[in-house]
C-alpha positions in Angstrom: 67.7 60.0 79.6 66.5 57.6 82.5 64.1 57.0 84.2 64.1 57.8 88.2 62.1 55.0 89.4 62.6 51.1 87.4 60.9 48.6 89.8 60.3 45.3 87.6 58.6 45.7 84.2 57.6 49.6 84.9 59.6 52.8 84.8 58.7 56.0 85.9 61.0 59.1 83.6 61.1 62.4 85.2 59.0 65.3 83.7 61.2 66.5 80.8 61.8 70.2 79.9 60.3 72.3 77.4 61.2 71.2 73.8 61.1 74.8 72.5 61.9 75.2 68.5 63.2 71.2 68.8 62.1 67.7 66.5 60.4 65.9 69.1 61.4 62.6 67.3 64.9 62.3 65.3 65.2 58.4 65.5 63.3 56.8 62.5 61.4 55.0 65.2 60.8 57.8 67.3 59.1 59.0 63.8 57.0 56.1 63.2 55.3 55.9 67.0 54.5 60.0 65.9 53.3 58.9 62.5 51.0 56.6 64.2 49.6 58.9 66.1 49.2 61.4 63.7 47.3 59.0 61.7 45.1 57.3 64.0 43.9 61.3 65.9 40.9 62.5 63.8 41.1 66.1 64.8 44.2 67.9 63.4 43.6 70.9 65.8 44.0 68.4 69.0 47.7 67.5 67.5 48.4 70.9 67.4 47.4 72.0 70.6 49.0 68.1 71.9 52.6 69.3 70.6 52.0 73.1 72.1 51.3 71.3 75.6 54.1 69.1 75.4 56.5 71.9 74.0 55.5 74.2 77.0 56.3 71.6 80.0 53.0 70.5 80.6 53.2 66.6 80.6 54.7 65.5 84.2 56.4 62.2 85.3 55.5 59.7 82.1 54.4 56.0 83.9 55.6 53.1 81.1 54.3 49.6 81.6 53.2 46.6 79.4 50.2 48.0 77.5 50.0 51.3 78.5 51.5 54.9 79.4 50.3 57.3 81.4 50.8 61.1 83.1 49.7 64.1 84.0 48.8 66.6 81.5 48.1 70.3 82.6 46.3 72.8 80.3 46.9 76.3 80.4 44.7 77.2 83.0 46.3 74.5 85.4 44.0 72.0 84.8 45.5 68.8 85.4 43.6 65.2 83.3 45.6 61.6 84.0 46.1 61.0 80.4 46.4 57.6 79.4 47.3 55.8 76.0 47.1 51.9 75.7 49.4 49.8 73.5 48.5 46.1 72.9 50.9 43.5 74.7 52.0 40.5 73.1 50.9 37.5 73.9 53.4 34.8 75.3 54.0 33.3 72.5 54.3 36.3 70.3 57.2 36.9 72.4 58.3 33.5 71.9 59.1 34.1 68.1 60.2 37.4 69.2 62.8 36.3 70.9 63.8 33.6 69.0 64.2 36.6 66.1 66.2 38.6 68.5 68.6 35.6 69.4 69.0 34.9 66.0 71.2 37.4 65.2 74.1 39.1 67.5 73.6 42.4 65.8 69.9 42.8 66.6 71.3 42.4 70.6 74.3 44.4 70.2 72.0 47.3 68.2 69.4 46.9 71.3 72.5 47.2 73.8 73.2 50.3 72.3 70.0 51.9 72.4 69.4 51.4 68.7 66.3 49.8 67.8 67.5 47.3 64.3 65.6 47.8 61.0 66.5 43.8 60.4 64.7 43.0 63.8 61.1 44.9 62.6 61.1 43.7 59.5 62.0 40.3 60.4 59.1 40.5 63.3 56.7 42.0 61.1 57.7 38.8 58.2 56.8 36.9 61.2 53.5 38.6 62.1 54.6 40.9 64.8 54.2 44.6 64.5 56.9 45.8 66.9 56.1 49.6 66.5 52.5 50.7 66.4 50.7 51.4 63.5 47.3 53.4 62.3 44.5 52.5 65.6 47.4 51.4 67.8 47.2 54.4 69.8 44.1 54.1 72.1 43.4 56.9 73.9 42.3 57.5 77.4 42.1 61.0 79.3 40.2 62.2 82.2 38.9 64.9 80.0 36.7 62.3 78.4 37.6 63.2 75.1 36.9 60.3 73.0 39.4 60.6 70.6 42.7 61.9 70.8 42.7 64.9 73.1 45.6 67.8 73.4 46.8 65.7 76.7 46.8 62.1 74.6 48.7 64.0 72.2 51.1 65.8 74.3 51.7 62.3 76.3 52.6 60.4 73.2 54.7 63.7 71.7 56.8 63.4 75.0 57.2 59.5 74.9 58.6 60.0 71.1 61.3 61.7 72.9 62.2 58.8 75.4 61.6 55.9 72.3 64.4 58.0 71.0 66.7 57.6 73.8 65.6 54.2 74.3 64.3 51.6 72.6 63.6 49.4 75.3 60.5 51.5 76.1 58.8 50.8 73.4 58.9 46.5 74.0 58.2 47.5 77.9 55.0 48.6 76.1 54.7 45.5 74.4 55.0 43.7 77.2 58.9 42.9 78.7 60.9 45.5 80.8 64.8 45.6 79.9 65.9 43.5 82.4 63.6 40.8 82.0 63.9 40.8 78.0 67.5 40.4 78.4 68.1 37.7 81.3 65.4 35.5 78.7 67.5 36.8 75.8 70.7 35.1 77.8 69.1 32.0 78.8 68.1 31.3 75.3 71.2 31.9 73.7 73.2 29.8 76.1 70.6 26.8 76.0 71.3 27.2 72.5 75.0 27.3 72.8 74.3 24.4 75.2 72.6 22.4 72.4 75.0 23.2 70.1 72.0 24.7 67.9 72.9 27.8 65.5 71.5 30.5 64.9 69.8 31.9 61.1 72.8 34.5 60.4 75.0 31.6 61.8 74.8 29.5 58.7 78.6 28.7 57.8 79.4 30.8 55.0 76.4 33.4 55.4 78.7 36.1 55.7 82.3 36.5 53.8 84.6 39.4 53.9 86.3 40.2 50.6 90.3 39.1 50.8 89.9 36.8 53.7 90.0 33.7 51.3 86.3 32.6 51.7 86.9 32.2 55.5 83.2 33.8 57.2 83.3 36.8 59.0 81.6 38.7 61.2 80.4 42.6 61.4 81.3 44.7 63.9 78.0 44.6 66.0 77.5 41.3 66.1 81.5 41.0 67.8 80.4 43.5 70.3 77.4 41.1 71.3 79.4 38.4 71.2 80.2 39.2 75.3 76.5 39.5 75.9 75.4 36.3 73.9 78.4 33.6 75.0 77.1 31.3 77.9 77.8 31.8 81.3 81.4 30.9 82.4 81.2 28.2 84.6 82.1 28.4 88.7 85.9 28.5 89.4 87.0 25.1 90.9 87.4 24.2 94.4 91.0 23.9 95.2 92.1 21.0 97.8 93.3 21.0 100.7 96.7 19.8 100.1 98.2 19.1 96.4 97.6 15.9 94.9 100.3 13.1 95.3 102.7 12.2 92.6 102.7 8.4 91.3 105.0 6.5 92.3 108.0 5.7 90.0 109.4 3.0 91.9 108.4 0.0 89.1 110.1 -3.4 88.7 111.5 -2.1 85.2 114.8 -0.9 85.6 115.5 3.1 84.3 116.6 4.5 81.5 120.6 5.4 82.3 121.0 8.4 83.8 117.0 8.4 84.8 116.6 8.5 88.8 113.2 7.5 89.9 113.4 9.2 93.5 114.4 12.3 92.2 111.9 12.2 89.6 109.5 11.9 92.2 110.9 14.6 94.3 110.1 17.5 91.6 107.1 15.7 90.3 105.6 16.7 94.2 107.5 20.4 94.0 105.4 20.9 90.7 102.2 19.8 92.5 102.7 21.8 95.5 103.4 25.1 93.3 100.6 24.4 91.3 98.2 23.9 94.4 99.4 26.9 95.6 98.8 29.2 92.3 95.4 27.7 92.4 95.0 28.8 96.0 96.5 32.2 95.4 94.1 32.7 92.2 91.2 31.6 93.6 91.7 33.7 96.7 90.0 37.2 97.5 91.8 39.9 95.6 91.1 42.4 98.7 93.1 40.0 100.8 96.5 39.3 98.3 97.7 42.6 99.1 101.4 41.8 98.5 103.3 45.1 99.4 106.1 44.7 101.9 105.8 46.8 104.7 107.5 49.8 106.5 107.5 53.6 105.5 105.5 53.9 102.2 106.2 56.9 100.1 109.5 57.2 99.9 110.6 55.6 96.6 114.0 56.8 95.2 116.2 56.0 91.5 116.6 52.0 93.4 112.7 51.9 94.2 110.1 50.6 91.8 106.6 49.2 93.4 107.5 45.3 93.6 105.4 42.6 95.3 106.1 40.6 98.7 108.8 38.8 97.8 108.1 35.5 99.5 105.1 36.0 97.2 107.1 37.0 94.3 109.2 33.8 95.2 106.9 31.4 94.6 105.6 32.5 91.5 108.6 33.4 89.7 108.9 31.2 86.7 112.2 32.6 85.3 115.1 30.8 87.9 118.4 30.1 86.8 119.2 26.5 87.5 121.9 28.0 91.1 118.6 29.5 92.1 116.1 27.0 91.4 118.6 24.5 93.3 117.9 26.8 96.7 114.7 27.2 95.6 114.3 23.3 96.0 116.8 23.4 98.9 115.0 25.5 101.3 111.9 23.4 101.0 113.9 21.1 103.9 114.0 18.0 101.6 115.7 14.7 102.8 119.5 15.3 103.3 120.7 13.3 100.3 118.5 15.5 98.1 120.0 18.7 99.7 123.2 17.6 98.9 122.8 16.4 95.3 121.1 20.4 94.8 124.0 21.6 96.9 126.8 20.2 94.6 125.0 20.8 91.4 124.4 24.4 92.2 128.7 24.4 92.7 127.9 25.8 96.4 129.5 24.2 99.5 127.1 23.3 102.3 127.4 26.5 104.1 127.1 28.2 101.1 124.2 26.9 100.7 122.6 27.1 104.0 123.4 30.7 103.8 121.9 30.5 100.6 118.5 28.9 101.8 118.4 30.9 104.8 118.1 34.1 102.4 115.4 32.6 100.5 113.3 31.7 103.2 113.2 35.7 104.1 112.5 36.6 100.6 112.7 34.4 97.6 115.1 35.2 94.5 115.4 38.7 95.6 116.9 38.0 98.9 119.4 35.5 97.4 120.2 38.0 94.9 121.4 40.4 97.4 123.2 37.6 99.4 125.8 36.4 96.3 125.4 39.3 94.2 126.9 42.5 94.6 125.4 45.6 92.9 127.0 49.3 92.5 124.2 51.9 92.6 124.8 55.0 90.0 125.2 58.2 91.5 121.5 59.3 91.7 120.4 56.1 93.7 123.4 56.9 96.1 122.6 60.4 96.8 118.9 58.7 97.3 120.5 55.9 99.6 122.6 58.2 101.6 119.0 60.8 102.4 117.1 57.6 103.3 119.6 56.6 105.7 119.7 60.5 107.6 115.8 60.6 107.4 116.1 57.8 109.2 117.0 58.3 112.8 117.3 61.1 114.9 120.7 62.8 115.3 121.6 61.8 118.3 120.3 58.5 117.5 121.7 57.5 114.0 124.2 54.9 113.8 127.8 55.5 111.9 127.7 53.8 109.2 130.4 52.7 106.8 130.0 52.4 103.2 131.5 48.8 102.8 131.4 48.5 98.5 128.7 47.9 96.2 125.0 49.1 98.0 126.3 47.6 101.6 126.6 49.7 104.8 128.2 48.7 107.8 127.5 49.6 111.5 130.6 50.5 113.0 131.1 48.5 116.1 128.8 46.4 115.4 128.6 42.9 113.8 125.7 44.5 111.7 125.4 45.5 108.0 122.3 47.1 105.9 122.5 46.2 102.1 120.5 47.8 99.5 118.5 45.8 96.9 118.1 47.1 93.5 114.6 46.8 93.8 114.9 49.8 96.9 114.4 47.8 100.0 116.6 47.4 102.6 117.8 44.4 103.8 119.4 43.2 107.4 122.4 41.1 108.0 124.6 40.0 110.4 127.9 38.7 111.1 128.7 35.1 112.0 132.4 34.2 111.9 134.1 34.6 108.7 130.7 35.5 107.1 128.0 37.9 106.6 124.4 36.4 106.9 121.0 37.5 106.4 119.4 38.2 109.6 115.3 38.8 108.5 113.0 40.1 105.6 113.4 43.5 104.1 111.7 46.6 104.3 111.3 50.2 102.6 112.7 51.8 105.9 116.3 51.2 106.9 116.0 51.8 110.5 113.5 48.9 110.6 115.6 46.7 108.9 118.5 47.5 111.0 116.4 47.0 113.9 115.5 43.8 112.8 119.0 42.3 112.2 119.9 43.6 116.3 117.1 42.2 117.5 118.0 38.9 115.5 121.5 38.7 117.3 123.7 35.9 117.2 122.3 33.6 113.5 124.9 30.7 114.1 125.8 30.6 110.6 128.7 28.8 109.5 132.5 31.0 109.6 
């Protein structure tokens, strides 16, 4: 049940419906605001007539701000009276200790959170001098009946608010003084200047609370964990990346190295890590809206081979799993000085065209690409079938390439230098042919007439025969 109108520390509810045959209270402090009113009104017979008013509909849009409530009533007749009834705020520094109560424990915020209103918290309040629901002569009436005591529209007003305390607890200390939003951005700052201060709360007491076979560790119950989200400090603002990764220190000392220990190189992946780790940084810190990582071409038409994968530059640069062959190109295609290139090239037991080939795939597309290049993959017969409609759906009759299955997931234009090879991840990837050799000729894509369009387009690569 909520209110229709919340504009700083007021709410306006909606005029509820007729509470025909139904308990107008079922919370036990929906029951003591009614028990307050039933023992501050003087005149039975105006209760009475109070709850018949309410129960019919008569009470319109109920008004709740600090110190007082007010609506509408209509009488039988159609007589309408502004009924008013007027709690007593607390004073600032009443809600000082009040919220130095609340803070105290987790479970009184988690209880409050779930529109419960704690039995620790009033008694605790009322140990401390505050009476946080209303007692006998809390209830002052106001109507435009001019009724001096509780009238039938007082009543009915404060029968029809029982029903919103139930609901929501927060109504009631609005009365008193603080709307929900207010009472919990102070409930917030408090806890974190506490946390900030390293000061403890009263059920925080190491020790306070110990659940049986946990070997005397303390525990916690299970309201006071569900608060914990609400009562932790702030997390702090996300850094600032740089604008270039930090540079690595030099390792170029007058003590000589360990055997086997070379400095340069050291320094050489000591800058790699740095520029990966700027550019995770980057990528985290970036807007989610913009990292939209999908490769492009025809969307829709996944298959046995297809499985939703990110851009696999992307996918490149993050991948932490790299055999030492791959990590080697991985290093390679970063265009380091040559004498690096060729130590990676003879330790990943490639030849230097194999290894430009090798670094020209991962340029277009990370592990994946290089994957396709030295690997060769057999589809089962489901991912063919799959394979063989992508490649008809593809172009027009009259237009559709022949196409020669040439082993493995790789397709060969006939009369043509040109070759379409199938990843196991369902994209389609372009080659060509240079020489002796078969070289990737661009980045894949979901649609196999783009990607053969691509490698045409690419014509001659120059790779090594």
């Amino acid at each position: 049940m909520s209110g229709y109108g919340h504009e700083g520390d007021e709410r306006t509810f909606a005029a509820l419906p007729p509470a025909r045959g139904a308990a107008f209270a079922r919370t036990w402090w929906g029951l003591s605001w009614l028990k307050a009113l039933e023992d501050t009104a003087l005149d039975g017979q105006q209760l009475k007539a109070g709850r018949r008013h309410a129960r019919a509909g008569a009470v319109g849009a109920v008004s709740v701000r600090p110190g007082r409530i007010t609506a509408v009533v209509k009488d039988r007749d159609g007589t309408a009276y502004r009924s008013d009834v007027l709690v007593r705020e607390f004073s600032a520094e009443e809600w000082e200790r009040l919220l130095d109560l609340a803070v105290d424990s987790a479970g009184h915020i988690a209880a409050l959170l779930d529109r419960e209103m704690p039995p620790h918290l009033v008694e605790d309040a009322a140990a401390a001098g505050l009476e946080l629901l209303p007692g006998i002569g809390d209830l002052e009436p106001e109507c435009g009946c001019e009724a001096w005591d509780h009238c039938p529209h007082t009543s009915a007003l404060c029968y029809q608010v029982a029903r919103l305390l139930d609901e929501d607890p927060f109504v009631l200390l609005l009365m008193r003084g603080r709307g929900e939003r207010t009472l919990l951005d102070q409930l917030q700052a408090r806890s974190t200047s506490r946390a900030a201060h390293g000061g403890r709360g009263a059920d925080d007491t190491p020790g306070a609370d110990t659940a049986e076979g946990t070997g005397g560790m303390p525990g916690v119950s299970a309201e006071e964990a569900y608060a914990a989200g609400f009562l932790v400090p702030p997390l702090p603002a996300p850094p600032v990346a740089g604008d270039a990764p930090g540079r690595s220190p030099s390792l170029d000392t007058e003590t000589e190295p360990e055997p086997g220990v070379d400095p340069a190189a050291l320094e050489f992946l000591a800058s790699d890590a740095a520029a990966r780790a700027h550019r995770m940084l980057v990528e985290a810190l970036a807007d989610a809206a913009s990292a939209d990582g999908t490769s492009g071409g025809a969307s829709g038409h996944g298959g046995p081979a297809a499985r939703s994968t990110a851009s696999p530059v992307a996918a490149a640069a993050t991948a932490t799993a790299l055999t030492v062959a791959q990590d080697a190109v991985r290093l390679a295609a970063g265009s380091p000085v040559p004498w690096i290139t060729a130590r990676l090239t003879s330790g990943s037991g490639r030849t230097r065209a194999e290894m430009d080939l090798a670094t020209r795939a991962w340029r277009f597309g990370g592990a994946a690409a290089l994957a396709v290049l030295e690997e060769e993959w057999t589809p089962d017969a489901e991912a063919l079938v799959w394979a063989g409609n992508r490649l008809t759906e593809a172009w027009e009759d009259d237009e559709r390439p022949a196409l020669r299955r040439s082993g493995g997931a790789r397709w060969t234009v006939v009369g043509a230098e040109a070759q379409l090879r199938l990843g196991e991840d369902g994209r389609w990837w372009p080659y060509l042919k240079a020489g002796a050799r078969w070289s990737p000729a661009g980045p894949a894509d979901r649609d196999p007439a783009t990607a053969l369009a691509t490698a045409l387009a690419a014509g001659p690569t120059g790779a090594d025969g």
